[in-house]
N, C-alpha and C positions, 0 to 999 in steps of 0.2 A: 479363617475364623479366629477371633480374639479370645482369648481367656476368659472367664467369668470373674472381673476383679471382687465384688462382693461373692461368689463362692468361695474363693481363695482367701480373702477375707475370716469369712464362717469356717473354712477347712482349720485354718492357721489358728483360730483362737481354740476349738475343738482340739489341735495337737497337741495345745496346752495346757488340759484339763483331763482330757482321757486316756485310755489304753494307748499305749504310742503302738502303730503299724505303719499304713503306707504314708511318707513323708506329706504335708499336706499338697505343694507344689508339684508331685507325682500323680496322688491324686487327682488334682485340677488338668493334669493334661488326659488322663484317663476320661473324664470326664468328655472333655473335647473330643477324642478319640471315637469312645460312643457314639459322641452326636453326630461326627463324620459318617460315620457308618450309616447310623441309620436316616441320617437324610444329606447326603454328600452332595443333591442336585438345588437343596438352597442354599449351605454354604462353599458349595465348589469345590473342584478338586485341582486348582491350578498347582504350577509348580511351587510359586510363590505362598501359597499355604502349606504344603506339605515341608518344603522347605525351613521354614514360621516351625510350625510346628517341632521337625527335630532339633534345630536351633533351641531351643525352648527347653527340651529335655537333657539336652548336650550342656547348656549352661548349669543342669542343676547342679551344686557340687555339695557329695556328701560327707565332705570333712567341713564344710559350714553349718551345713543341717545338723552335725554331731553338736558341735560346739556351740551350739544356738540353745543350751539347754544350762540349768542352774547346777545339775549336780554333775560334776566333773569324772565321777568314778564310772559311770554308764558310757565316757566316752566313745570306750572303742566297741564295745558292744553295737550302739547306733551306728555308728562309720562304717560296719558289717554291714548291718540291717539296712541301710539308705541305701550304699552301692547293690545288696541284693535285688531289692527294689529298682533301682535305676535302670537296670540289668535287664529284668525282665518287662517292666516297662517299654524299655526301647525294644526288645525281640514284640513284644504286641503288637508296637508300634508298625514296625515292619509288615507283618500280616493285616493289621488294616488298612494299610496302604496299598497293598497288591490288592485286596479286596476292592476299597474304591476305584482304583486307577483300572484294575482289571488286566493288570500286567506285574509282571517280576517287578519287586522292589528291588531298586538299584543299592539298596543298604544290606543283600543278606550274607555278600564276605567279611561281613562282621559278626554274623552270629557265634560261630564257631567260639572266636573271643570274649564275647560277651557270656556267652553261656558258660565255658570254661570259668572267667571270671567272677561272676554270681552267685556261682554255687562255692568257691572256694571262699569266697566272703561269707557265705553262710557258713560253710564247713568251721568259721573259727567261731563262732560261738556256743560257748558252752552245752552242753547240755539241762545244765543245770541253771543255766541264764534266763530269765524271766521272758527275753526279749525274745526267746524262741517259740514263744506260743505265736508270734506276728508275721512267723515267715511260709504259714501254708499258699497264701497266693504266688507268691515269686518260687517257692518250692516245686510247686506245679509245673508254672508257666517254664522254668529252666530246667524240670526234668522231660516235659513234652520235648523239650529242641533236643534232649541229649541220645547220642547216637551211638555210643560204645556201652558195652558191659560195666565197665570200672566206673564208667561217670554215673553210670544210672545206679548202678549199686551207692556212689556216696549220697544222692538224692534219695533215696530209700535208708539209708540211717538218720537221714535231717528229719526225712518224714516219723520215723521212730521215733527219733529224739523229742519231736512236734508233740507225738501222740504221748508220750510219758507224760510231757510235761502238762497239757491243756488235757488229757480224753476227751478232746471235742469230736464226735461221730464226723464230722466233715474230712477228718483227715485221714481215716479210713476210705470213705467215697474218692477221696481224693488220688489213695494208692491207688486203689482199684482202676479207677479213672487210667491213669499213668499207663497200669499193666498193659489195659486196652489197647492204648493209642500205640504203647513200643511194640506190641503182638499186630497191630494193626502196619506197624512202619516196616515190617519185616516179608509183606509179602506184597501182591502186584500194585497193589494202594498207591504202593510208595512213589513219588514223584508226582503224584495225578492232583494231590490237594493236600493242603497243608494239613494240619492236628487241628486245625483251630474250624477249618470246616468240618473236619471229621466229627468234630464233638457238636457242631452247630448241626448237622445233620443227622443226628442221636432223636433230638427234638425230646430233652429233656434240661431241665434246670438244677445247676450246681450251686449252693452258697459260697464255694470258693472261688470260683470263677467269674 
């Protein structure tokens, strides 16, 4: 399945006008992602598309998305904030792929790394930094994969940090959400389906999500 050149298009001029959050190019494969999902038997689930696809994610690089920007002091801030994103992008990525394919995604002795990664990208930006109001969705998505005390604790201060800076009610739903899924990964649950069915099987609707 190809990208939507005119979504990406409208994403990318959108990046350059509004609240900056998910990089547009991140976006765009979200996007695809979805559509996989919900109708995977008219654009297929070959190798060659799934392939396409992480290819796709793998080339985004977020020290250019930083630097593709007019004011130079937000640098590193963004180059956080993209690799976040990227991060958790790819772990989604992973979970709808085993969902279409209906078998183990051959990518998840990566997760471990990635999620480590993701969150320590988050972990450097300030609290005081504007750009943390934009990290509830990858804040989520990489505290769901996190599997020790100490990681889930530093995702529970990004989450704090979140909620000082925006009070947006989402990012409450969001802990809560969190608490759920880690109390849920701790007893016989575990191994039978991932977090991402677990919340799909709630049979309710998140705005962070």
């Amino acid at each position: 399945m190809p990208m939507d050149s005119a979504l990406l298009d409208t994403l990318r001029r959108s990046e350059q006008q509004t609240w900056i959050g998910c990089p547009a190019d991140l976006l765009s494969w979200l996007h695809v992602l979805n559509t996989l999902r919900a109708e995977p038997q008219e654009y297929g689930t070959s190798g060659h598309t799934i392939t396409s696809l992480l290819d796709g994610l793998d080339s985004f690089s977020p020290r250019s998305w930083a630097n593709d920007f007019p004011d130079a002091q937000h640098y590193e801030s963004r180059y956080h904030l993209a690799h976040a994103y990227k991060a958790a992008v790819c772990l989604y990525a992973f979970h709808i792929i085993e969902e279409i394919l209906d078998r183990r995604s051959p990518c998840w002795p990566e997760v471990l790394s990635l999620t480590e990664l993701g969150i320590s990208h988050m972990s450097q930006i300030p609290a005081t930094d504007f750009h943390i109001k934009s990290l509830v969705w990858p804040a989520f998505v990489l505290g769901a994969e996190a599997q020790d005390s100490r990681t889930r604790e530093n995702v529970n201060n990004i989450m704090h940090n979140i909620w000082l800076s925006s009070c947006c009610y989402n990012v409450k739903t969001a802990i809560s959400m969190l608490d759920r899924i880690w109390a849920w990964g701790q007893d016989s649950n575990e191994g039978k389906q991932t977090w991402l069915r677990f919340i799909w099987e709630q049979d309710e609707s998140w705005l962070f999500l």
